[in-house]
VEXSE-612146 format. One record per residue: residue in one letter; z, y, x of N, C-alpha, C, O in turn. Coordinates in steps of 0.02 Angstrom, whole numbers, padded with zeros to 5 digits, always signed. Each point is the difference from the previous one (the first is absolute). Example, Ala and Ser with C-alpha at 12.3 -4.5 7.8 and 13.67 -1.06 7.14 Angstrom:
# residues 2
a+00390-00284+00660+00000+00059-00045+00000+00060+00045+00033-00001+00052 s-00069+00054-00070+00003+00059+00042+00037+00055-00039+00008+00055+00025 
//
This chain:
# residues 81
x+08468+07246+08505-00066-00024-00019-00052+00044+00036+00008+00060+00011 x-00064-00099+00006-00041+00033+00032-00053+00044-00024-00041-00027-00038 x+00031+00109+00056-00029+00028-00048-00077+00000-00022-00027+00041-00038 x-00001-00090+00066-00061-00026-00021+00013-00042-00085-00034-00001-00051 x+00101-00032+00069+00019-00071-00058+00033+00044-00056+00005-00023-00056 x+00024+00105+00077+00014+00020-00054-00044+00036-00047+00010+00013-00059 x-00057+00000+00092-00071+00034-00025-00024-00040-00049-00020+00013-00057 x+00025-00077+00092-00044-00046-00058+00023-00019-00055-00025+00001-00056 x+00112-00034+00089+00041+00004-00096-00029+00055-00035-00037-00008-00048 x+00061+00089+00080-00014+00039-00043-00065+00005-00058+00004+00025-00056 x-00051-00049+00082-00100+00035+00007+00039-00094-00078+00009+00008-00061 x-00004-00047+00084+00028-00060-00051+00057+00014-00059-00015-00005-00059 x+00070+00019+00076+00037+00031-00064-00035+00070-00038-00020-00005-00058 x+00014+00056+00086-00026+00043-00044-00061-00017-00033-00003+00030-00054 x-00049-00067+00066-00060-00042-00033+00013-00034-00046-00035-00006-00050 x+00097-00027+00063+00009-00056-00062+00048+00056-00032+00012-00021-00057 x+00013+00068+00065+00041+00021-00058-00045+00053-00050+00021+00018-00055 x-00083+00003+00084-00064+00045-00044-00026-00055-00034-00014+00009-00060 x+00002-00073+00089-00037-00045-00046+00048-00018-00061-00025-00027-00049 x+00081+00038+00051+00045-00047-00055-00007+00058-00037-00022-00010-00057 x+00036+00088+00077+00009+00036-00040-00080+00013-00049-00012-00003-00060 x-00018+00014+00102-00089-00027-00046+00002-00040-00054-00034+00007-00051 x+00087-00064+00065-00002-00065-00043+00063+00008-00057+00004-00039-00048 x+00026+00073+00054+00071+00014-00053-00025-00014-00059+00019-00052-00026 x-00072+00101-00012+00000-00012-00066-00034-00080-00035-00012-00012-00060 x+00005-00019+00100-00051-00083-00010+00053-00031-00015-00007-00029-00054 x+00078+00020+00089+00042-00048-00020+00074+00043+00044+00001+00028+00055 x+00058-00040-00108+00065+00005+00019+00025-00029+00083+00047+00020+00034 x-00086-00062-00021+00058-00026+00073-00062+00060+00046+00031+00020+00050 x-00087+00006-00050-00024+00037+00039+00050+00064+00022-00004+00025+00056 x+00046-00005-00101+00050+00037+00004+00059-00005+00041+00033+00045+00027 x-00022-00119-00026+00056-00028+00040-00023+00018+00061+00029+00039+00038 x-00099-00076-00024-00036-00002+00055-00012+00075+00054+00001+00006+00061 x-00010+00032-00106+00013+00077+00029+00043-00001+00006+00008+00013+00060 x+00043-00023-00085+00065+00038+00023+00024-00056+00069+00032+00021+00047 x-00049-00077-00051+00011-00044+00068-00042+00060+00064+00025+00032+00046 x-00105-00039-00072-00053+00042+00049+00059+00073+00035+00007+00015+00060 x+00018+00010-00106+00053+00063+00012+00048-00008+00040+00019+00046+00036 x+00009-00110-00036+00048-00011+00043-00011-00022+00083+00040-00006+00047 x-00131-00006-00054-00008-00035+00070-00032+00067+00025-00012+00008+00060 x+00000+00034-00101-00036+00055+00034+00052+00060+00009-00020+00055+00019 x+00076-00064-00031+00086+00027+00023-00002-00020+00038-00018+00041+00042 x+00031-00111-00010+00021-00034+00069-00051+00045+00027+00025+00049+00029 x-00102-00051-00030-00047+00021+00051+00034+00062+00023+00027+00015+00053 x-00038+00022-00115+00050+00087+00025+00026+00002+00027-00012+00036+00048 x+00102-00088-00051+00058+00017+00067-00049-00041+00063-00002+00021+00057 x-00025-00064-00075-00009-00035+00091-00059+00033+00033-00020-00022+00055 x-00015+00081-00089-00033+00038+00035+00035+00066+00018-00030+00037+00038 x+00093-00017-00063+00025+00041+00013+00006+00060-00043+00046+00041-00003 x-00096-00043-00027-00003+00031-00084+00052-00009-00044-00017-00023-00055 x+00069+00032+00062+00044-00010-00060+00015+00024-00075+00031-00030-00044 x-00073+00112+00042+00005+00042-00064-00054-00075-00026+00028-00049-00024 x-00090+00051+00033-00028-00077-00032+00036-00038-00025+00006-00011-00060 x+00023-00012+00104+00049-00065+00007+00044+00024-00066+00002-00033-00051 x+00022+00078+00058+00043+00007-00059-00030+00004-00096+00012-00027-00054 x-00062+00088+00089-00049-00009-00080-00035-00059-00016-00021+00000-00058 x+00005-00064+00100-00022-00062-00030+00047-00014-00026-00007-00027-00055 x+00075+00039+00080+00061-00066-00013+00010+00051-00098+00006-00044-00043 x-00005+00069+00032+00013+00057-00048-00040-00022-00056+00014-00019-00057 x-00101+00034+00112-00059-00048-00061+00008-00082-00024-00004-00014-00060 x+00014-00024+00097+00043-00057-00015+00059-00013-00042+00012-00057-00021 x+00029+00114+00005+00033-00005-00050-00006+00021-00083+00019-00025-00053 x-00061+00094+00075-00035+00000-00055-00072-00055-00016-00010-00001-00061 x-00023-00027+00085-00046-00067-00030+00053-00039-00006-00002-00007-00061 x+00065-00035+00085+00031-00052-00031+00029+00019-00061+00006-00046-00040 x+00017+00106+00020+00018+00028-00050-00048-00010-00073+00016-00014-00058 x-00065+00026+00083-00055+00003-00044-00026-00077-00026-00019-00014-00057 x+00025-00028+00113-00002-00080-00003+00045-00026-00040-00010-00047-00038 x+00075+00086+00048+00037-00032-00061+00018+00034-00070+00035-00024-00045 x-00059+00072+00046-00034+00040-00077-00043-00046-00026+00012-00018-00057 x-00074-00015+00094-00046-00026-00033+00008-00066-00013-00052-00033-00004 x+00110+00000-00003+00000-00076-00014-00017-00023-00057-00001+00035-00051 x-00014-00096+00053-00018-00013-00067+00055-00008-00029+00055-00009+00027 x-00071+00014-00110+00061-00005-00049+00015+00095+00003+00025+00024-00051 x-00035+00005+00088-00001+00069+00001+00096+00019+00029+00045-00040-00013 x-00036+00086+00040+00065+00001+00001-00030+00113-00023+00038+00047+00009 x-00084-00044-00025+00000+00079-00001+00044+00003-00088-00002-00032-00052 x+00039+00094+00080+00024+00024-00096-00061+00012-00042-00052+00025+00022 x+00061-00042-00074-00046+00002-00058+00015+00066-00032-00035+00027-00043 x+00088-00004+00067-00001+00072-00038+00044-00002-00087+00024-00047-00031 x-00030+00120+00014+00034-00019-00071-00051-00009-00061+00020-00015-00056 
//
């Protein structure tokens, strides 16, 4: 990819993954949505050559899907004793 076109995914995934994270507490799929934003802003990391990135998005992405599915409705969190 050409490194003008990877600049711009990048300057595009990391934008949309600050905006979702801005947006987390408004509604549950904003959460999903970050953690998607996390995964495109991983790709940016390895295809710019950045890979420690690359790796801590892919990481942050697992912790927000994690959290996405903590928060479902009907609850799946323990209630405790």
């Amino acid at each position: 990819m050409h490194s003008a076109a990877v600049t711009i995914f990048g300057i595009c995934s990391v934008g949309f993954m600050m905006a979702m994270y801005a947006l987390e507490r408004r509604h549950r799929g904003f959460v999903a949505a970050f953690a998607l934003g996390c995964l495109l802003s991983s790709a940016y990391g390895f295809l710019s050559g950045a890979w420690p990135f690359g790796i801590a998005e892919v990481i942050w992405s697992g912790i927000a899907f994690g959290r996405f599915h903590r928060s479902a409705p009907g609850g799946t969190r323990s209630q405790g004793p």
